[in-house]
C-alpha positions in Angstrom: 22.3 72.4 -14.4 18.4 71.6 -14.3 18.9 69.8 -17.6 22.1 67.7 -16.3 20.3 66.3 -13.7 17.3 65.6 -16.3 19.8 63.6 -18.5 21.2 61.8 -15.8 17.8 60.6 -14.1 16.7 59.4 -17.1 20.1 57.5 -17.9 19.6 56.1 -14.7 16.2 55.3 -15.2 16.9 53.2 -18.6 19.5 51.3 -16.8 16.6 50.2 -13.7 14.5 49.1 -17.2 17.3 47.1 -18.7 18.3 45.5 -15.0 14.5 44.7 -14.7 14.7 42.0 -17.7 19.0 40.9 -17.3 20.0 39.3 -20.0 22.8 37.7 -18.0 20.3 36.6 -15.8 17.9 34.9 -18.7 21.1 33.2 -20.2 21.4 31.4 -16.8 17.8 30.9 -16.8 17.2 29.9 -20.4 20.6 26.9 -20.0 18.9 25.7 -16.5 15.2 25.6 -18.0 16.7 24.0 -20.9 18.4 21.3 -18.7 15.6 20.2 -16.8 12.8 20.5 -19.6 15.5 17.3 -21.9 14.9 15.2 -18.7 12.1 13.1 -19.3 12.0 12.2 -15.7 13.5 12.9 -12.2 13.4 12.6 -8.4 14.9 14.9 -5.8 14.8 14.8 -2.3 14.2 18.8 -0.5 14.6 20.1 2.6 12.6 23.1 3.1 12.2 26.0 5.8 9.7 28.8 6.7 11.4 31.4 9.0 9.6 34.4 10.1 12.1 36.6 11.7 9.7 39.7 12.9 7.6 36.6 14.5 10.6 34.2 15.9 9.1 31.9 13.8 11.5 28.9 12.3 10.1 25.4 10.9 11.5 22.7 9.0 11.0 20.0 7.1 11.6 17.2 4.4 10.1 15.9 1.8 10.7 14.4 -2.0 8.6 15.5 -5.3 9.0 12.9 -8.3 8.3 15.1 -11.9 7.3 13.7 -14.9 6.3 16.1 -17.7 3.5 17.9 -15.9 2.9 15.4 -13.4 4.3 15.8 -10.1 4.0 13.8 -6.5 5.3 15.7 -3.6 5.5 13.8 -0.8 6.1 15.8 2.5 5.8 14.5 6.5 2.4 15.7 6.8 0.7 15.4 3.4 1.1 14.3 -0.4 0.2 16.2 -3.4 -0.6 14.5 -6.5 -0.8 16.5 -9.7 -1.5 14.0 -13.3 -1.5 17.4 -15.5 -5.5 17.2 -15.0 -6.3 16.4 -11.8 -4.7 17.1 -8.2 -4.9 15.0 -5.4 -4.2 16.2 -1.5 -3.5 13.3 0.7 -3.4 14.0 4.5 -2.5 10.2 6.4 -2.9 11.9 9.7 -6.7 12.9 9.1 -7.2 9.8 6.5 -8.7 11.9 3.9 -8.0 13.2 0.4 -9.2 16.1 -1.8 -9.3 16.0 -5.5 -10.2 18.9 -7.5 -9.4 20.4 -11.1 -5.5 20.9 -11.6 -5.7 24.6 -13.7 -2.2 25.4 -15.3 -3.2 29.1 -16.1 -3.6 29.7 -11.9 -1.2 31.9 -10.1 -0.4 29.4 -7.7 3.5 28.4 -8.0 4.0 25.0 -9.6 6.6 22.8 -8.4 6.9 21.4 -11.5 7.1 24.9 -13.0 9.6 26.5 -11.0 12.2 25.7 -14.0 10.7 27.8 -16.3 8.3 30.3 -13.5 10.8 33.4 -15.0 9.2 32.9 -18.6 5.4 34.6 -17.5 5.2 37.8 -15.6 8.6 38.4 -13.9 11.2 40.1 -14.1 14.7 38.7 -13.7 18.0 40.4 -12.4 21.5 38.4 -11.9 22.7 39.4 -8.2 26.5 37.8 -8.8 28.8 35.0 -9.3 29.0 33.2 -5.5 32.1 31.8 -6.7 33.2 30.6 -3.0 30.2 28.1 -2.9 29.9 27.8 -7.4 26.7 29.0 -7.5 25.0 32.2 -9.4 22.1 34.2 -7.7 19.5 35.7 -9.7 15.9 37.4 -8.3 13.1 37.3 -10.2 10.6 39.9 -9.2 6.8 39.3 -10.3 5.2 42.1 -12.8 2.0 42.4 -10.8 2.4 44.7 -7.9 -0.6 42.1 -6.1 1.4 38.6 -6.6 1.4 35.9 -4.0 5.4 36.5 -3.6 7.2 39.7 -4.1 10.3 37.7 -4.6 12.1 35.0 -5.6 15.8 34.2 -5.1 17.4 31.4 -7.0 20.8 29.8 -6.5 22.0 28.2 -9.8 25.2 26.3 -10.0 27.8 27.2 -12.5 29.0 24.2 -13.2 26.0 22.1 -14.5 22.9 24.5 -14.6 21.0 22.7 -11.8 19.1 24.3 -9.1 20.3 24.5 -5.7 18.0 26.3 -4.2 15.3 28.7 -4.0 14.0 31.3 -1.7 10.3 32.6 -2.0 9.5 35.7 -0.3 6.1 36.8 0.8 4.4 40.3 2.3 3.5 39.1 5.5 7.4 38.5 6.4 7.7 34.8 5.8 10.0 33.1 3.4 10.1 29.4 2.0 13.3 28.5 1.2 13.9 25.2 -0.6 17.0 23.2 -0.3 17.6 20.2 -2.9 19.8 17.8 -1.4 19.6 14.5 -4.1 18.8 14.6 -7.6 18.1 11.4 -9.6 17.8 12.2 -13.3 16.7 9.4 -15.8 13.5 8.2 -13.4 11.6 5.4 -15.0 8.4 6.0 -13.6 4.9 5.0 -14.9 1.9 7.5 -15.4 0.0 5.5 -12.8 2.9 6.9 -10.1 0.8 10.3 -10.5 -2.7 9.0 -9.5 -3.8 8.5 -6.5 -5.3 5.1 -5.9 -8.4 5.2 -3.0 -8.4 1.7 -2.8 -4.9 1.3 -1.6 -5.9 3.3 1.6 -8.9 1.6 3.4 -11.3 3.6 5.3 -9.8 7.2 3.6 -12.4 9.9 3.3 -13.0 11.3 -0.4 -13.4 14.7 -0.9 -14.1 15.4 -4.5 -14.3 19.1 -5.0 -14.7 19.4 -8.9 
């Protein structure tokens, strides 16, 4: 009896392992990074929320990110974030001030840019279902490190072209950023100077260089 129940735990162990790296999930994941990655530039309007339910907390807002290789500008109501591969800009209009510092792709920090291929380095990945009432496919990636800025992610991936159609990040403290694209242009022709942010077109802005 003792070693029945020794077999089965460790069946059922092997079968946590294999769900920990899916590879139905990385097929989704590997057609929808490869869809994004042969666009050489695009544009897609979000709308995002941060609920907190333990907290009653519940805010919204909009904004649009414009991707270009590695360069990104999202622009949201209260800021802009301008990322040439190099350097990143953070504009706030209300204040009148930007700060530039180094832009460091090995850092933690979740790219926007990089959410398309984010399940390549230190996650795990595990497809949740076909949602085929709304033709989408959910899929969780769960980071490796036990310390990681988000315990979870939650993608929604449609079934019918690859594309995103939304994510859900997850945090300790209860709160969770869910992202929500409602337009995609693909095709953008956009020039590199789009992702640098030009002090002189904003008199009287404070500089904050930080490198």
């Amino acid at each position: 009896m003792k070693k029945f129940v020794c077999v089965a735990f460790l069946i059922a162990i092997g079968k946590i392992s294999v769900a920990q790296y899916d590879p139905k999930a990385l097929e989704i994941l590997e057609a929808m990074s490869k869809k994004y990655k042969a666009i050489p530039a695009f544009e897609a309007n979000l709308t995002s929320a941060m609920t907190n339910e333990s907290e009653g907390i519940k805010e919204e807002f909009k904004g649009k990110i414009t991707v270009k290789g590695e360069k990104f500008k999202l622009t949201l109501e209260d800021q802009e974030i301008i990322n040439n591969g190099t350097t990143v800009w953070t504009y706030l209009p209300s204040a009148k001030e930007v700060s530039i510092d180094n832009f460091d792709p090995k850092s933690d920090e979740i790219n926007p840019v990089k959410i398309f291929e984010i399940y390549k380095k230190g996650f795990k990945y595990l497809y949740l279902g076909d949602k085929t009432e709304v033709g989408f496919e959910e899929i969780d990636l769960v980071p490796e490190k036990k310390n990681a800025q988000y315990f979870k992610i939650k993608m929604m991936i449609s079934k019918k072209d690859q594309s995103i159609q939304s994510w859900t990040m997850f945090d300790k403290a209860g709160n969770r950023y869910k992202y929500f694209i409602t337009k995609f242009v693909s095709n953008l022709k956009v020039d590199d100077s789009f992702f640098v942010f030009d002090a002189k077109r904003y008199p009287g802005v404070e500089v904050n260089d930080l490198r």
